[in-house]
C-alpha positions in Angstrom: 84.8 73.8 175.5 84.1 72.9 171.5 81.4 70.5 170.5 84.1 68.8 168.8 87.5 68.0 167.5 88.8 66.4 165.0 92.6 65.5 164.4 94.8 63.9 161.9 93.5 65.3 159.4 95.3 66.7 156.1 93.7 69.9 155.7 93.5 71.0 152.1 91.9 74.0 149.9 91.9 75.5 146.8 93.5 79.4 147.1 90.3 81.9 146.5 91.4 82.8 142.8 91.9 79.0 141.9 95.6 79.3 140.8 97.1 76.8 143.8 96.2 74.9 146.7 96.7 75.3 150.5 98.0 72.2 152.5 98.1 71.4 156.1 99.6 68.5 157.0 99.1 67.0 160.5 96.1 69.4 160.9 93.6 70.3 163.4 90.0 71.7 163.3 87.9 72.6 166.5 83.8 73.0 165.9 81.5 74.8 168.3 78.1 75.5 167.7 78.0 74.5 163.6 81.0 76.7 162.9 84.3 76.4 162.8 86.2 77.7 166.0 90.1 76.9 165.6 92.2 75.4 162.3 95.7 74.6 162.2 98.5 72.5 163.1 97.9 70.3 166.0 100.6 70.6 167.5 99.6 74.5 168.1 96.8 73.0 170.3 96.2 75.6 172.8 95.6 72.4 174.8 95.0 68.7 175.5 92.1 67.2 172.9 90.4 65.8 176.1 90.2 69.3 177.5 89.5 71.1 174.4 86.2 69.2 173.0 82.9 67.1 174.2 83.8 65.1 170.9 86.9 64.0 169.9 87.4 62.5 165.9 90.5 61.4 164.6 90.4 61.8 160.6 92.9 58.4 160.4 95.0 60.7 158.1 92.4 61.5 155.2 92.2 64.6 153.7 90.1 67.1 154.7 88.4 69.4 152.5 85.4 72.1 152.2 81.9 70.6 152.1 81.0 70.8 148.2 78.5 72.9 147.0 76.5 72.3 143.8 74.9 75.8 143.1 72.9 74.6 139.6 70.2 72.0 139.9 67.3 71.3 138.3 66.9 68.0 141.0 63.1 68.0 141.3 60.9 66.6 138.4 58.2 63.8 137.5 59.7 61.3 134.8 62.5 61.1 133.2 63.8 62.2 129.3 65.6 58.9 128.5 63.4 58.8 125.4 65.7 61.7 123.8 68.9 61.1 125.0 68.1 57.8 123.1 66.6 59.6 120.4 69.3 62.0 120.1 72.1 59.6 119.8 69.8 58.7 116.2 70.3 62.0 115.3 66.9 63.5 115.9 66.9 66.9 116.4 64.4 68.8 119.1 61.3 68.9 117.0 61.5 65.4 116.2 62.0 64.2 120.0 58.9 66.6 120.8 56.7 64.6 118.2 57.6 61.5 119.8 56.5 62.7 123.0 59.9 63.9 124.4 61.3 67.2 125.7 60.4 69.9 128.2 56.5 69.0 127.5 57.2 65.6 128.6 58.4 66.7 132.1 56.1 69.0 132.7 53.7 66.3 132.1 54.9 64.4 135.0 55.5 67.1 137.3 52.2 68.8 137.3 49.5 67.2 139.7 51.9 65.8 142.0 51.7 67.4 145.5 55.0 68.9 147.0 55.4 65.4 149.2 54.9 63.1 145.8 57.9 66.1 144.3 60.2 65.3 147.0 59.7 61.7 147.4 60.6 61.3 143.5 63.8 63.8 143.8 65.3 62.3 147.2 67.3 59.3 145.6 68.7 61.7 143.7 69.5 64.5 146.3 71.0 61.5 148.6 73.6 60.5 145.5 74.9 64.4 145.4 75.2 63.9 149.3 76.7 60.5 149.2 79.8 62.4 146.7 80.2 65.0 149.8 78.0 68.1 148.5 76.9 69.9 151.6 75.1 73.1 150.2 72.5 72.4 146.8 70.7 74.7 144.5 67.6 73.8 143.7 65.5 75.2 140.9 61.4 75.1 139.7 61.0 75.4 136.8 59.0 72.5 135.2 55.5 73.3 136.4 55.1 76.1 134.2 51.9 77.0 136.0 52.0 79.1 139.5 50.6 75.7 141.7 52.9 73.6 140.1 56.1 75.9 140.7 54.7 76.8 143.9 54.7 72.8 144.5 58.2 72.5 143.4 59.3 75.0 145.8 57.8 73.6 148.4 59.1 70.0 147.8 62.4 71.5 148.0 61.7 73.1 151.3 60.1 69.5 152.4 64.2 67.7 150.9 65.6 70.2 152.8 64.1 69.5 155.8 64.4 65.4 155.5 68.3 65.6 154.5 71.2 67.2 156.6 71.4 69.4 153.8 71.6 73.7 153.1 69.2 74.1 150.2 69.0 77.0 148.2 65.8 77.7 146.3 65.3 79.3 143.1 62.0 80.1 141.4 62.9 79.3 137.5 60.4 82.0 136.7 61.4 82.2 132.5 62.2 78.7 132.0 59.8 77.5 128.8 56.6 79.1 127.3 53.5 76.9 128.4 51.4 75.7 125.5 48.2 77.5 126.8 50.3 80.7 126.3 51.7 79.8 122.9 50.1 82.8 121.1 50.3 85.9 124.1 54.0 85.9 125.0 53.7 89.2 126.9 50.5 87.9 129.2 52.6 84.9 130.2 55.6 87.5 131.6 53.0 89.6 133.4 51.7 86.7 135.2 54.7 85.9 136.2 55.7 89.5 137.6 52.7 90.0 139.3 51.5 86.7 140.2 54.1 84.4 140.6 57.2 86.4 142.2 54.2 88.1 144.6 53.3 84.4 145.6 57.0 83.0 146.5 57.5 86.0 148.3 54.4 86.2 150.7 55.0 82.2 151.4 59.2 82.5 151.4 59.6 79.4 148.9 62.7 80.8 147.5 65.5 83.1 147.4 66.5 83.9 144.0 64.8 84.0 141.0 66.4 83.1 137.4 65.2 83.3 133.6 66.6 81.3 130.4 67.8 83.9 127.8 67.7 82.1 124.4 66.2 81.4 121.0 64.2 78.5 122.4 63.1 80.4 125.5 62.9 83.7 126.2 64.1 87.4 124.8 66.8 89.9 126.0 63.6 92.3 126.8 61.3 89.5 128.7 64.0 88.0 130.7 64.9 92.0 132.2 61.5 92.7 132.9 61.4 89.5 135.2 65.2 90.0 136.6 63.9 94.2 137.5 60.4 92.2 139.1 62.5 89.6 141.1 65.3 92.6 142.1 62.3 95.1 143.6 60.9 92.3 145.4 64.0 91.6 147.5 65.4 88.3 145.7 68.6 87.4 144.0 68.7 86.6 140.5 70.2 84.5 138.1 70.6 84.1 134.1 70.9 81.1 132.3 73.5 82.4 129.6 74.5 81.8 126.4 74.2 78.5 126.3 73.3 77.7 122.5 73.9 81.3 121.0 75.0 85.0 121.7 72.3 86.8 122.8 74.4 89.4 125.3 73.3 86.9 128.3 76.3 87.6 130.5 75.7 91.4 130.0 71.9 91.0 130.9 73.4 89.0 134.1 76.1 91.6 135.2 72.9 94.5 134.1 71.4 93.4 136.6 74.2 92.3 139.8 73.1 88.6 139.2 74.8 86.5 142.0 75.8 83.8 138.5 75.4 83.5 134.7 75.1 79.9 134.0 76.4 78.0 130.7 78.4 80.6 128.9 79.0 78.6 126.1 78.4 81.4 123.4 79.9 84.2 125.5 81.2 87.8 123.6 84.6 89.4 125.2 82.1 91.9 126.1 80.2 90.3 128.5 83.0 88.5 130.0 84.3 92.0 130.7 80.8 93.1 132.3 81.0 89.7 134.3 84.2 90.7 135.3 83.1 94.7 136.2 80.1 92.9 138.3 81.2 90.6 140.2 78.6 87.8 138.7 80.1 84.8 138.9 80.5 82.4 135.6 78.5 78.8 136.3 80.3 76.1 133.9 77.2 73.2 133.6 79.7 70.5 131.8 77.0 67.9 131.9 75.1 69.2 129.1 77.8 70.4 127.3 78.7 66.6 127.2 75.3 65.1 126.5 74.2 67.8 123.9 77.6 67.2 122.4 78.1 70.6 121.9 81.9 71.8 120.8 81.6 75.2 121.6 83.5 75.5 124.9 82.8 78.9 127.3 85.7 81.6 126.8 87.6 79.8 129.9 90.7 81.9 129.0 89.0 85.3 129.2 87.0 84.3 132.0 90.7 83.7 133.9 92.4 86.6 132.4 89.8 88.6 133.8 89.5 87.4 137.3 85.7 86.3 136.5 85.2 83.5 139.4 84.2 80.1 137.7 82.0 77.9 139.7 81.0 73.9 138.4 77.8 72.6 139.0 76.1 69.6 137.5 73.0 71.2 135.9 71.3 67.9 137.4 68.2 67.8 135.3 66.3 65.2 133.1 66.6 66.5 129.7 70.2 67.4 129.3 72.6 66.7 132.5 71.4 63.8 134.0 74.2 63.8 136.5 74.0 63.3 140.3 78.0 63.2 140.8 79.4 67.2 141.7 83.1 65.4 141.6 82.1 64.0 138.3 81.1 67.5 137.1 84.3 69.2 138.0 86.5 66.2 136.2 84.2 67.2 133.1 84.9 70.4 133.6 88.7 69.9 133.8 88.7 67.4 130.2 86.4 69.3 128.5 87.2 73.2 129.3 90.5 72.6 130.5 90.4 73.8 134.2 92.9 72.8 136.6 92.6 71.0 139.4 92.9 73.9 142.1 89.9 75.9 139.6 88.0 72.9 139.7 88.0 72.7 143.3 87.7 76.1 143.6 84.9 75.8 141.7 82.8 73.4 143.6 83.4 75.3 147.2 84.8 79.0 147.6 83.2 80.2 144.1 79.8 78.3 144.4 79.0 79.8 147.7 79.8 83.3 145.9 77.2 82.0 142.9 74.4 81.4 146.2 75.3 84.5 147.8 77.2 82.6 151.0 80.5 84.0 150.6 82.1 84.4 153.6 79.9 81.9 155.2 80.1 79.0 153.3 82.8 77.0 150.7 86.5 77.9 153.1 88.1 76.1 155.9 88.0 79.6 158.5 87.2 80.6 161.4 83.5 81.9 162.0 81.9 79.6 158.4 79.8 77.1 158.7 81.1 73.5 160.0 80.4 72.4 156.6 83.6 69.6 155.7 84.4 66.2 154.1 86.7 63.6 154.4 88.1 62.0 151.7 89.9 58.7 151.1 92.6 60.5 148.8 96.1 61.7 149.5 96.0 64.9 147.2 93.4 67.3 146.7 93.9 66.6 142.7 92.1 63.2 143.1 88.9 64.5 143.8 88.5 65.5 140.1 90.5 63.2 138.1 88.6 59.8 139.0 85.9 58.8 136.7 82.9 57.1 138.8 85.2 56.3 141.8 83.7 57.0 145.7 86.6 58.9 147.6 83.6 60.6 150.1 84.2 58.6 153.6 82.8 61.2 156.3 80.7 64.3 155.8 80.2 66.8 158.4 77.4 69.6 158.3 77.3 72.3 160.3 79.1 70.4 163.0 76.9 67.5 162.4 78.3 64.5 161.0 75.8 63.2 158.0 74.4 59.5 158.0 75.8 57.6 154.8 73.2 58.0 152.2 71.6 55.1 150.5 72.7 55.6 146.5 69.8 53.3 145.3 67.4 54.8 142.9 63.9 53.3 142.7 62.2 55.7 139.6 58.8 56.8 140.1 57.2 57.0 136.8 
């Protein structure tokens, strides 16, 4: 007998490659054990619902769709940075904002000293609005301690969200994310620390499961960021490139160098190392959030990304300085008016080809038999809705592993 059942229901996904959708109308889906166990048409049953199933749901007729997955977050910091998106709407430029006591510096400021419980108290409002818009599996990334205890503490108050919210959480060590003032004039010292101290440490106390590096003018070179990605590879972790974001620095070829499960931003992307991407595998992470608040006009190479069967996953960069956005939906209707994804990409985007950018393919992002029971009901009647409305709620029941999740309370108290 199945945990559960759950009937009329309008079953809908986006096809793998993103170029349609699949639609089950009067549909069926069985649960045992946190995974999915039967899917179809109800009336192909192989039995009475009070026979089949302990529980028995009926969906009143929603739609029924993949948990979401947002597989780029930056959720946990101290503070916030609405100093420079103020100051940036002036027309300050980065230096400026830093005088004034803004940027990366500012955040790190905030973050360091807290303790891992402090960490998570200050990111859970935050977690509990991407939960409230139906995400199911979250990314979450250090990166704004900049010292090992304060990483170290980051990780840990991810592991401490994860274990508060009926939530699969992904941890990534941001191990090249900004150089730390006390290392201002010894670049290379600050890269060997974090090879042999700070990958060593998240390994011997399993705080995370990939590891990523910024390649970029502001942050770190083509040569740093491989030494890291080689470091993070022989230690048994996945890794990750944030790519291309403000210039061409052969990030997406760094990213594919190295089998990196994504390669995030893409904004300044060569054919080359879409082509690489493509050869890979690596899967192309569109962060539309700070394309829009950076108001950059420089959109990723969506054509040759889709031309050459590169996999393009959304993801709301949830951060303070640049994408401070706690809506997944939102991210993927940005993503659609901005880059000019359709809506089955879009979709696709936020399930089947996010769980390939976290390494869960084939356990995570599809309505099948054997993944996770990770699935959300929504009050629309096509799968389009879900990324055309701007700031409306469609999320009405979200089921985790088999579990069906509390409502979560969108207030948001700061913490300063």
């Amino acid at each position: 007998m199945w945990d559960q059942l759950w009937t009329n229901v309008r079953v809908a996904e986006a096809t793998p490659r993103g170029d349609g959708f699949t639609l089950i109308e009067q549909a069926a889906v069985g649960v045992h054990q946190g995974r999915i166990q039967w899917i179809g048409q109800a009336q192909a049953l192989p039995g009475e619902p009070a026979q089949l199933a302990r529980q028995h749901h009926t969906g009143g007729g929603r739609l029924l769709t993949p948990g979401l997955i947002d597989c780029h977050t930056h959720l946990i910091f101290g503070g916030d940075r609405s100093l420079d998106f103020d100051l940036r709407t002036q027309g300050q430029d980065y230096a400026a904002i830093s005088a004034a006591g803004g940027g990366i510096r500012s955040t790190v400021s905030h973050t360091r000293d807290r303790s891992p419980e402090e960490l998570c108290d200050i990111a859970l409002p935050r977690a509990r609005s991407l939960l409230a818009d139906g995400v199911t599996t979250l990314e979450v990334k250090s990166g704004y301690g900049l010292n090992l205890k304060t990483e170290l503490n980051m990780l840990k108050a991810a592991r401490l969200l994860g274990e508060r919210l009926q939530v699969n959480l992904q941890p990534t060590l941001l191990a090249l994310h900004a150089l730390p003032p006390e290392f201002a004039h010894d670049r290379a010292r600050f890269v060997d620390e974090v090879i042999h101290e700070w990958i060593p440490a998240v390994v011997e106390q399993k705080l995370a499961v990939a590891v990523d590096v910024f390649i970029e003018h502001i942050a770190f070179t083509y040569a740093e960021c491989a030494r890291v990605l080689a470091a993070a590879k022989t230690a048994g972790l996945a890794v990750k490139v944030h790519a291309d974001q403000l210039s061409d620095l052969n990030g997406a070829a760094l990213a594919a160098e190295y089998g990196a499960l994504s390669a995030d931003h893409l904004e300044y992307t060569n054919g080359a190392g879409v082509s690489a991407l493509a050869a890979s595998g690596t899967v192309a992470v569109l962060l539309p959030g700070a394309f829009l608040m950076l108001n950059e006009t420089r959109r990723p190479p969506i054509s040759a990304l889709r031309e050459q069967h590169v996999p393009m996953a959304v993801a709301t960069d949830l951060n303070p300085g640049t994408s401070p956005l706690t809506s997944l939906t939102l991210a993927a209707t940005l993503a659609r008016a901005q880059f000019g994804l359709t809506a089955a990409e879009a979709l696709a985007g936020i399930t089947v080809h996010a769980a390939k950018a976290l390494g869960l393919a084939g356990t995570h992002g599809q309505l099948t038999v054997g993944q996770s029971a990770d699935f959300c009901l929504w009050d629309a009647t096509h799968p389009r809705e879900l990324t055309y409305w701007l700031g409306r709620a469609l999320c009405h029941t979200t089921v985790h592993q088999g579990r069906i999740r509390a409502p979560q309370p969108a207030s948001y108290l700061p913490t300063l």
